[in-house]
Structures are given as C-alpha cells and as structure tokens.
N, C-alpha and C positions, 0 to 999 in steps of 0.2 A: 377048380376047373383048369386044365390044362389049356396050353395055347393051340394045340394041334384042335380042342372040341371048340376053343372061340372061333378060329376059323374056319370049323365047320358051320357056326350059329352064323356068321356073316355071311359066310356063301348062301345060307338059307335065304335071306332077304331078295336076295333075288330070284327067287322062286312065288312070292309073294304077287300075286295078282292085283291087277291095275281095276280098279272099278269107283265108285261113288266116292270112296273115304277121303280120296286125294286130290283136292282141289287144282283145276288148270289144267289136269291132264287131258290129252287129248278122247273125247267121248267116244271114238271107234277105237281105242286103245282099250278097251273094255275086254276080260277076260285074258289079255297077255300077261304071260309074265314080266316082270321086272327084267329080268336077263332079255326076254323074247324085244320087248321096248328099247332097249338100251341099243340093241344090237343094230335095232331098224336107223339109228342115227337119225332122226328124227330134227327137222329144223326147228326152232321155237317159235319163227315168225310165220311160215308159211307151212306146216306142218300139222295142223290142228291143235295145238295145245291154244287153252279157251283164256280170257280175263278174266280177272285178277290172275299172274303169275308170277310165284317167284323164283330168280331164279340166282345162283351160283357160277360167277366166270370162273371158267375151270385153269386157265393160265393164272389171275389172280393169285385163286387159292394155292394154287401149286407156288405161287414167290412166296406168298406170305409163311409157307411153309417152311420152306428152306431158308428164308430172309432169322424168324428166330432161330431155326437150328442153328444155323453160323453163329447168330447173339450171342446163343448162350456158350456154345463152344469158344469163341474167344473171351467169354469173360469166366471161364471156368466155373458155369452152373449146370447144375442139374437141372429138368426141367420138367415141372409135374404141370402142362399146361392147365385151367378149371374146364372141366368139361358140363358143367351146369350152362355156360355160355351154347353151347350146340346141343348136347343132348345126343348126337351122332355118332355112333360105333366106328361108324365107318371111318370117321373122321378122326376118333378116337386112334384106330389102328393106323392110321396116316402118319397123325403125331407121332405114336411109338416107332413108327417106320423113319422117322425123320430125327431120330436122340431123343426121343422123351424118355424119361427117367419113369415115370408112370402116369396118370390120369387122377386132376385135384377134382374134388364130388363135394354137396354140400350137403344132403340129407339122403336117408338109408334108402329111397328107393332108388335115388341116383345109383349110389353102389352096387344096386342091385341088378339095372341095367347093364353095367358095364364087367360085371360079373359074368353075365350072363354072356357076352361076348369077348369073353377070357383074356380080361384087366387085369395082369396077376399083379403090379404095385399100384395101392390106392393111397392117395393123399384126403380124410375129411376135415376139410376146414370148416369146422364145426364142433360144437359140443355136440354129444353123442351119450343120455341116457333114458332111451327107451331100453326098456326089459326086451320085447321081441324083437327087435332091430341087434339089443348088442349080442345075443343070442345065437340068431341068423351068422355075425358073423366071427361069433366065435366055432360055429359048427361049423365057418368055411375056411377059417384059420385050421382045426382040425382036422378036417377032410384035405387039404392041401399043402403041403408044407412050404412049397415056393410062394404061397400067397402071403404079401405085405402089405398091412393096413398100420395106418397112422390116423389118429386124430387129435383132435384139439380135447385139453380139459383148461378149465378156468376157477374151481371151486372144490374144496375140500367135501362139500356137499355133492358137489357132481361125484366124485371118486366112490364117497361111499354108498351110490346109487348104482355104480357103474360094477364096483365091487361086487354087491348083492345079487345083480342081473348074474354077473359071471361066473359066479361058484362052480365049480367042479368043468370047469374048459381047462384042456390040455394043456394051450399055448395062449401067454398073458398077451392082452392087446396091447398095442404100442401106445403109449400117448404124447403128446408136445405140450406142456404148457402154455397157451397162451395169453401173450403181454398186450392188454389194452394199448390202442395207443392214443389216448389221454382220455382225462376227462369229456366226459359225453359222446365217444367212442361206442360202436355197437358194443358187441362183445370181449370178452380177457380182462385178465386181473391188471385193478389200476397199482399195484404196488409190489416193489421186489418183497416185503414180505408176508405181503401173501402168495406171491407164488412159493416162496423157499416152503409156504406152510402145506402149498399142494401137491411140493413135490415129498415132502415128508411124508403124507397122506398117500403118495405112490408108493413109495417105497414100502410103508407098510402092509401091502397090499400080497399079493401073490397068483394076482388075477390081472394087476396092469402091470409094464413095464416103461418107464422115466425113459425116451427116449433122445429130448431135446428142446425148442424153445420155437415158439411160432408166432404171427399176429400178420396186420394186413394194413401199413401204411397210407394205404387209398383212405385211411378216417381219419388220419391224423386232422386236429381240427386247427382250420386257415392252412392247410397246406400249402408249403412251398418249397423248393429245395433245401432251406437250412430247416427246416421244421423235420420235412420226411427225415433229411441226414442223421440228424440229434437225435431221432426214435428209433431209427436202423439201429446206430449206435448203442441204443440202450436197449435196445433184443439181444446184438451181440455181447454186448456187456455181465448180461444176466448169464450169457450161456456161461463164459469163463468163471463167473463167480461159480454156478452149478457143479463144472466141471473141478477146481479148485476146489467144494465141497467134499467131490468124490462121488455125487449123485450120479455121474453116467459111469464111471468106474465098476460103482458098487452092481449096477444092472446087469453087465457082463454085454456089454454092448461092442460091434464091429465099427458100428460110426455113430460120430453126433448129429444130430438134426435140426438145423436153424436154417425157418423158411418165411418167405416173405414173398410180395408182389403182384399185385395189380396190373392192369393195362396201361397206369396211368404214370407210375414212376419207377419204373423198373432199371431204371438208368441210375437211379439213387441206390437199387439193391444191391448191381453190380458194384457201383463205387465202393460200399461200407461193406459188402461180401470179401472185395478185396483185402481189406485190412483186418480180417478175422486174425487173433494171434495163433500162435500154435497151440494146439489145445491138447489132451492126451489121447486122442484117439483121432482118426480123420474126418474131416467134417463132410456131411453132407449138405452142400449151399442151394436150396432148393427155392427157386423161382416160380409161382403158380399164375403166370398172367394168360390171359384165358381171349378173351376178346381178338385178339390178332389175326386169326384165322381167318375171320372175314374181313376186320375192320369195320368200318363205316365211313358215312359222307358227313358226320356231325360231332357229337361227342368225342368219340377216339378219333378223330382226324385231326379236333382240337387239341385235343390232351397228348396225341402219343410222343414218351420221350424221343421218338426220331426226328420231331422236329426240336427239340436241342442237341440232338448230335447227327445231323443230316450224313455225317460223315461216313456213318454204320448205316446207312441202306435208308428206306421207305415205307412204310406198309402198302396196302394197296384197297381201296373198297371195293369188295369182290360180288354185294350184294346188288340185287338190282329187282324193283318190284313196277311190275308191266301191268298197266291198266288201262282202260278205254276212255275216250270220252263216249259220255253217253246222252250229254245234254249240254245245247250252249244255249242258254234264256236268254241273254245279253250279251255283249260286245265284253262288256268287263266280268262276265262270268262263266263261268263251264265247270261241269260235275265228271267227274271219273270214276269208276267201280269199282274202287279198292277204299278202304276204310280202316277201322278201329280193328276190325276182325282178323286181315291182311297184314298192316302194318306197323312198325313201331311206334311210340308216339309219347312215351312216358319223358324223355330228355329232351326231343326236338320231334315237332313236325314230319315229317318225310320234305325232302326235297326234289322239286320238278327240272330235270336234265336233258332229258332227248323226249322229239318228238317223230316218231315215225308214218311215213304215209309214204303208202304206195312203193315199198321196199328200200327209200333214201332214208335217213336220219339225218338230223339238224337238232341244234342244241333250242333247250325249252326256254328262248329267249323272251323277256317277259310276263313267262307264267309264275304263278306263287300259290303254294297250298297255306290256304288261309286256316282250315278246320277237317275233321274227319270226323263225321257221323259210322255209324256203325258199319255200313258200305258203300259209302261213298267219299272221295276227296274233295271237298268246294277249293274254286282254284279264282284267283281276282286275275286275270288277264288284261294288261296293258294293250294299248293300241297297236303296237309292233308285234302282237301273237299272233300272230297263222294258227289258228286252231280249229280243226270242225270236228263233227260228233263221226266217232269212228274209228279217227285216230289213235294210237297206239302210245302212251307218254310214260316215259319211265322214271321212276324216281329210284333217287337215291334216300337210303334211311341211315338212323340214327339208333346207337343201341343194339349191338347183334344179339344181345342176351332176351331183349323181349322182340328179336326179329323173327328167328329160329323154329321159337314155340306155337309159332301161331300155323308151321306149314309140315305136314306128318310126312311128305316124298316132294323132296328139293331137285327140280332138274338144276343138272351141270352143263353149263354152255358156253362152245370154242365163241370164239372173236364173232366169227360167222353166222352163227346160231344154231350148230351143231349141237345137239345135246348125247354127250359122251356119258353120260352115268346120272343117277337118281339116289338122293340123300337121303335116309328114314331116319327120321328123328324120333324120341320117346321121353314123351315129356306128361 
C-alpha cells in the first residue's frame, strides 16, 4: 500500500457517520459525518455529548507526543512506538509524523489494520506462524517493495512452520530472534544456544531472512535497574556474537536490528543502546514503548522512567472518563454510570479527580471508587463530598492499553471543552 492510498483510508474516517455504534456522542449528532462534527467544535460539557464519556486532552496528547520524539532523538533511537496500546491510525500517522521509525503490532490483524492505513514499516513483536497470516504478508511484501515487516521467531520449530507457510514469496520475511528474558519470561529463547540454533535454521531457509535480535525487558523477572541493565546487556551481547559469526553479513543486510522497550524501562534501553560496540554494519536501535501517548493516572504514572530522570521531561495523563452520578442511597455512598464496560480496571481501579456542577470544577475531594460492576462505579464518599445525583465526576484511569478498546470514536478536547477531532480505534 502506498502512503498517498493510507492517507486517502484516513481522510475516509471522517466521512464515517455518527449514529448508535459510538457511545457518548451526542444523540442529535446522528447522521453527521465525522468531518460534518468535528467542524461544529462541539463543547463536551454543554454540548450534548451523553454519560459515560471518554474523552482525549488534545494539548496532553500533543506533549506526550513531542516529549518521546525528543527522547529518542537525543538518545539516538529509532522508535517503532506498540500500537496494540491504541489501536488508532490516526494516532498511528501522528507518531510517524513525530520520528517514528514505523508502528510495533502484536498479532496479524493488528497488521492488518495498520496496513490498511498505509504503515509501510511494521515491527511484530511476536511470533508469527499462522499459514494465512504469513501468507497475507508475504503477498503484501510482494505487492510492495517499500513495505518492512520484522518479526519475532523463538524456535527452530517456528522457522520450519514459517518456512512451509512461505514457499514460493518473492521476498523472504525479516525476522529478529528473540531472547527470553529469564526464566519464567513470556515468550524467546531461554539460551544463546539455542538461539545461535535458530538462527542456523534461518539461514537455511530462503523464505526468511536473520535480521537481528529482539526481547521486551518489561519480564525480566523482579525487575530492577541492575536486572533490566544485565539482560539489555545480554541482547546486545548475543547480537555481536551473531554478527562475529557472520550471521548478518551472510543475509546481505543494510542494517542490524536490536530492539527492545516497554513503557516501563526505557531509560535502561537508552543506557545499554548506548554502549552497543561497533558492529559491521549500522545498527538499528529500536525502542517499542507504546503506552506514552496517553499515559495514565496509575500504573505508567507509577512506573514511568521519567520519574528517575525528571530531568528529560514528563509524561502527561491525557485520558479522562466523564460519568454521572446517578444515585446517592447514603451519605457514604454514590453510584456513577461508567463501569467494567467504559473503563480500565485490570491494574488499578479508575481514579475519582474532578467533580463538575453547574459548569465550575473542584477536585473529587473525598470520593473513592471502591468497585465497578458492569456499568456502574460504586464510590465510598467521606463526609467532606459535595456530591448529588447529577453531577458530572471524572476519573482518571489506569492502563491505556485496556482503556482504548473499550471506546470505537474518542472525542479530543481543548482545556475548555472544545472537541477539536474524534479517534476511531479498531480493535
């Protein structure tokens, strides 16, 4: 797919009509298009969009964008952010607008997605052997020439599955080795040699091509800075050995590929990216940390390296999910309209932050989301809540990656409540 037909597939979205599918929107928004809505500027609080809504600060997202593209630009990485975390083209075509290197995917209909809104470099951190999936994209390696796919293999078994799938494709798929990292680790090989034995198994191949070396330090198990350090270390170590072999030599390869990086230590990647020695061909230092775009009020607010290196910037949580009260039975209790359906809940709770009435806002002093039933928040309210049924209370969440999925068109909204643009997600 070329870039000029992905940005014809994006501009398509907003021709895409407003009606039932898209929760929160506003009910006489019905029959507009996407462009026709976006244009009207549309307030979030007094504008008829309904409860539950979620929504995207469009300032946020815009730092958090530019905040990694500097990252990685001063730490000399490339950057295939995960796009499994959004699911959004849109946001996808942001990222590339902002230095990304291309878009990390974790299973073929991911790919397929972002395909389809003309992704020409794809990162799948993943093993990859389904017959119709590798198939698919060997017809689009074919069909394309600027199109780059990489994935993960872990297994002399996977290769010769991946093998048989690809018989008679043009152009061999790329693949990465990947290096467990340790015992009880999801995925990758627990031993250099067994990878040296996978990558013999590539080579004999004439359907893949030994690109380079990959794994995802977020498993490393009891993580901590000298744990993640020592297993960066031993990704890069393996590549130089490879290299030393002659295994990327022999492929006829422009660069080497050693990729790594989570939301959650990416500051460990740059450190030990840095110290890559020279190798015989240039490397490609490739970063997939994915969650940043939105952030969060919970997990990545906990985890992210910026708070040990405050120096390099901030993230921001850009997410915000608006719901009503709908019920106060008691002084200590009150129920909201957003739930399990609406909201994250797999890592943390949602958090209770602002509550609005009568167009002021004031912080949800207080309030506490105890549980979520399917749609509903139960909230334990302190004697200092101001709260009646009606009310407007916004939480913050936890988890952009199970935040995303739950909402198919994401209004974008200024400080004010301006809604400047709408997210379609495809998940």
């Amino acid at each position: 797919m070329s870039a000029g037909t992905g940005t014809e597939a994006l501009a398509r979205l907003a021709e895409d009509r407003v009606d039932h599918r898209f929760k929160g929107l506003p009910p006489d928004a019905d029959g507009l298009t996407v462009a026709e809505l976006t244009a009207q500027r549309r307030n979030l609080f007094t504008d008829g969009f309904t409860t539950p809504v979620l929504a995207l600060s469009a300032e946020r997202l815009e730092h958090n964008l530019a905040l990694m593209e500097t990252y990685a630009t001063r730490h000399g990485l490339a950057f295939a952010p995960h796009g499994k975390t959004t699911m959004a083209p849109q946001l996808f075509q942001r990222q590339i607008d902002h230095g990304a290197w291309g878009i990390t995917l974790a299973v073929p209909h991911q790919v397929r997605v972002a395909r389809a809104y003309g992704v020409q470099r794809i990162f799948l951190a993943n093993e990859l052997v389904d017959p119709a999936a590798l198939r698919w994209v060997a017809a689009q390696l074919d069909a394309d020439p600027a199109f780059r796919f990489v994935c993960y293999v872990d297994s002399v078994r996977a290769v010769e599955l991946m093998d048989a799938a690809l018989r008679g494709a043009t152009r061999p798929v790329d693949v990465v080795v990947e290096l467990a990292a340790g015992e009880g680790a999801r995925t990758g090989t627990r031993t250099e040699a067994e990878c040296a034995a996978i990558a013999d198994a590539v080579a004999a191949t004439g359907t893949l091509r030994l690109v380079g070396v990959a794994g995802y330090e977020g498993e490393v198990p009891r993580a901590d800075p000298e744990r993640v350090h020592a297993w960066l270390r031993r990704l890069v170590a393996l590549a130089a050995e490879f290299d030393k072999a002659g295994r990327f030599t022999a492929a006829g390869l422009d660069e080497i590929v050693i990729s790594a990086g989570g939301s959650a230590w990416f500051d460990a990647v740059a450190d030990v990216f840095a110290e890559i020695p020279e190798l015989s061909l240039p490397v490609l230092k490739l970063l997939r940390s994915g969650a940043y775009v939105s952030h969060d009020d919970g997990h990545y607010r906990k985890l992210t390296p910026f708070n040990r290196v405050p120096e390099e910037g901030a993230l921001e949580p850009a997410f915000r999910l608006w719901t009503q009260i709908v019920s106060r039975p008691s002084p200590e209790q009150a129920f909201a309209n957003a739930g399990k359906r609406d909201a994250a809940y797999d890592l943390d709770l949602p958090f209770a932050q602002v509550v609005r009435r009568a167009g002021a806002e004031r912080p949800a002093t207080g309030i506490e989301v105890t549980a979520l039933s399917d749609q509903h928040a139960w909230l334990r309210t302190a004697p200092e809540a101001d709260l009646e049924v009606g009310d407007w209370l916004g939480l913050g969440l936890s988890h952009p990656c199970t935040s995303f999925d739950k909402w198919q068109l994401i209004p974008v909204a200024e400080a004010d409540g301006t809604v400047v643009d709408y997210i379609r997600t495809f998940f």
